[in-house]
Structure formats: structure tokens, C-alpha cells
C-alpha positions in Angstrom: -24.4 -69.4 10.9 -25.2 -66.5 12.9 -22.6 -64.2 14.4 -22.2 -64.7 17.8 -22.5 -61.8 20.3 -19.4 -60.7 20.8 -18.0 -61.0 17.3 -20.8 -58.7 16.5 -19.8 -56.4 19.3 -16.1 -56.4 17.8 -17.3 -55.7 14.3 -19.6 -52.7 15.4 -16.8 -51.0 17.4 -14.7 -51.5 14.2 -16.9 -50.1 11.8 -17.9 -47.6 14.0 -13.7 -46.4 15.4 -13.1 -46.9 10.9 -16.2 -44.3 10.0 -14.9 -42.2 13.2 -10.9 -42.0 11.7 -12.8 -41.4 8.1 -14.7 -38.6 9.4 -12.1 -36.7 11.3 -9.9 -37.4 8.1 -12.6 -35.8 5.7 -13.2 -32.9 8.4 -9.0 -32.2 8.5 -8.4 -32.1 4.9 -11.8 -29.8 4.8 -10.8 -27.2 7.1 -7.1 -27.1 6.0 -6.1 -23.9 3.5 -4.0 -25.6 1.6 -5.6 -28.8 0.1 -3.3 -31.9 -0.7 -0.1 -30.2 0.7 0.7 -32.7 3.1 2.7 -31.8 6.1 1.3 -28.3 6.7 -0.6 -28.0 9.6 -3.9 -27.2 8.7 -3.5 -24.1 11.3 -0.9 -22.8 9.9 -0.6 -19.0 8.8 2.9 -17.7 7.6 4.2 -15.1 9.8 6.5 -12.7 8.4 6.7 -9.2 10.7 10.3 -8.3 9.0 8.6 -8.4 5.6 6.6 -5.1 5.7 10.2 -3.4 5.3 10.3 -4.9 1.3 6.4 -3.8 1.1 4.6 -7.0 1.5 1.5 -7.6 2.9 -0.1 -11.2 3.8 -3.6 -11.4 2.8 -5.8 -13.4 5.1 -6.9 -14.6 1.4 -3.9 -16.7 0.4 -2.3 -13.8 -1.2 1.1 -11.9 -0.5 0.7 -8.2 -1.8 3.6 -6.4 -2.8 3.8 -2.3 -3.1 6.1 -1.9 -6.1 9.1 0.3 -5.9 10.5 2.0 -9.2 13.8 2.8 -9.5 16.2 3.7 -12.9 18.8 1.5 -11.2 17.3 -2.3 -12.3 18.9 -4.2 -9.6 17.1 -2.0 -7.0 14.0 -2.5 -8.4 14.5 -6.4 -9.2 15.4 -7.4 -5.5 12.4 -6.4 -3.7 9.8 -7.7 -6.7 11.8 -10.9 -6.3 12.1 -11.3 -2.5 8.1 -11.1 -2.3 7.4 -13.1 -5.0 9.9 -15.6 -3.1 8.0 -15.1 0.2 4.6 -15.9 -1.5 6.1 -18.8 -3.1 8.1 -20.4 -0.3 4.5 -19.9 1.9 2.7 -21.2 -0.6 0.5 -18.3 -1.4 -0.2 -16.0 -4.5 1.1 -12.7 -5.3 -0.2 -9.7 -6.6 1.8 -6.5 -7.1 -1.3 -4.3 -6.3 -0.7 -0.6 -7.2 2.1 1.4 -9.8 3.0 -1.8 -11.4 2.1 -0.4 -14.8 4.0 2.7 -14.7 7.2 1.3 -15.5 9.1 -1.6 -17.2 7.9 -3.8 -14.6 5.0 -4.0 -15.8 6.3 -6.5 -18.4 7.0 -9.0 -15.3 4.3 -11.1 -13.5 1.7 -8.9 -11.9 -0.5 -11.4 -10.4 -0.2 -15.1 -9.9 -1.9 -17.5 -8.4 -0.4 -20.4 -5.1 1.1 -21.9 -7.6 3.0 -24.8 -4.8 2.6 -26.0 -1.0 4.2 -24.4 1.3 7.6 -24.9 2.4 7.4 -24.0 6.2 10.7 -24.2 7.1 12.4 -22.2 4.1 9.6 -19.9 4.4 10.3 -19.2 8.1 14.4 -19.2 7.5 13.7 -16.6 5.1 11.7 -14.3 7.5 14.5 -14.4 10.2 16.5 -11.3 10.8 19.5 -13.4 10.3 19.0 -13.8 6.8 18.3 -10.1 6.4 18.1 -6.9 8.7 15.1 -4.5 8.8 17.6 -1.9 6.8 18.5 -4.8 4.0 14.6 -5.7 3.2 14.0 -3.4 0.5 17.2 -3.9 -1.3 16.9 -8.0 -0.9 20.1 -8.2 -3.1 22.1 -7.9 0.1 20.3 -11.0 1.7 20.0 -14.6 1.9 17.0 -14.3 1.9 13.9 -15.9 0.3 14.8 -15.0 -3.4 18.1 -16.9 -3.3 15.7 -20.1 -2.4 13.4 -19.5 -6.2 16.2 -19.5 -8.7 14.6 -21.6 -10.9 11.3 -19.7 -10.8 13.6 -15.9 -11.3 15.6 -17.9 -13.8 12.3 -19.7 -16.0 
């Protein structure tokens, strides 16, 4: 039997609405910067303005990069290696601890990792407010609750 008009009609505008959806699908997940994390706008680029005070840097290249402080005291040291590698976690980005990370016992800790997780937006922003830390708190992170209180498993492992 042949199809009649408009059932042909109705199939051609269904085909053609299905490879439509397929195609904006395939172009979304394309242009998106972080591939099978669903739930992150494909636009979206973490903001952090507050975290320059515990020497981070967001590169445009998926990678948070940290300038290393040194101290004798360990705790002072600790806090603001963990509170950026907490920020590049929680936005789903890498890290790399850039310069002077070999010139102390820190260099026995992670230099350089890759985004090792999606992004968790919301934590992520939490973290960057300045009610979870001051401008004169970033460096020491210890006296936040901040982002490094959110990767306990990842300081603890």
C-alpha cells in the first residue's frame, strides 16, 4: 500500500524535528568544556575573584594554578595548598602548583593533576563567597569554611 499524503507529510516532519533535536544534542555536548558532566551549563566558567588572596589563578585551560607559599610552620603551608587544590576540584578543573614547589617538603605532595571530577557549581560557588572566608583569611584557609573543608576525603586519601 502506498502511504498516503499526509502520513508521509507527518513522517517527514518527524524525521526531520528527530535529526533536528539529534543535532542540537551532538552540537551541546560538542561545545561544552566538560564532557559527560551533566548539569553544567555548557557556558559555564568558575568565577572566583576572592581566590587570588590564596594565590590561585584560573586558567582559561581547565587548570587552577597555585603560587606555593613555604612556611616552617606546616599548618600555614598546608591550608592554602589545600584550599586550591579544593577550588580546582570542587570546579572541576586541574591543578598545578606552578613555580617553588620543589624547594621544600611540599614537593613530596601532588604537583600537578589533572580534572579529575565534574564540577560541583554550587559548592564551588559557596566556597568563593566572602562569607565562607574574608580577603585577610584566604591565605591561611585553616580559618575558613571554605573549599578545603568540602575534599576531606581527597586531603585524607
Amino acid at each position: 500500500m502506498i502511504a498516503s499524503a499526509p502520513n508521509f507529510r507527518r513522517c517527514s516532519v518527524l524525521f526531520l524535528a528527530a535529526a533536528l533535536l539529534w543535532t542540537a544534542v551532538a552540537l551541546q555536548k560538542s561545545e561544552t568544556a566538560y564532557p559527560g558532566c551533566s548539569g553544567v551549563p555548557c557556558d559555564w566558567l568558575p568565577e572566583c575573584p576572592v581566590a587570588v588572596y590564596a594565590r590561585v589563578q584560573i586558567g582559561g585551560d581547565r587548570v587552577f594554578y597555585w603560587t606555593p607559599y613555604t612556611s616552617s610552620r606546616w599548618g600555614n603551608a598546608l591550608s592554602p595548598y589545600w584550599q586550591a587544590r579544593a577550588l580546582a576540584e570542587l570546579a572541576g578543573h586541574g591543578f598545578n602548583a606552578y613555580v617553588g614547589f620543589e624547594s621544600s617538603w611540599l614537593k613530596y605532595l601532588p604537583k600537578e593533576l589533572p580534572a579529575q571530577r565534574c564540577p560541583n557549581i554550587k559548592s564551588f560557588r559557596d566556597a568563593c563567597s566572602t562569607e565562607a572566608c574574608d580577603s585577610d583569611s584566604w591565605e591561611y584557609a585553616h580559618r575558613c569554611t571554605g573549599a578545603w573543608q568540602l575534599i576531606r576525603p581527597t586531603i585524607i586519601h
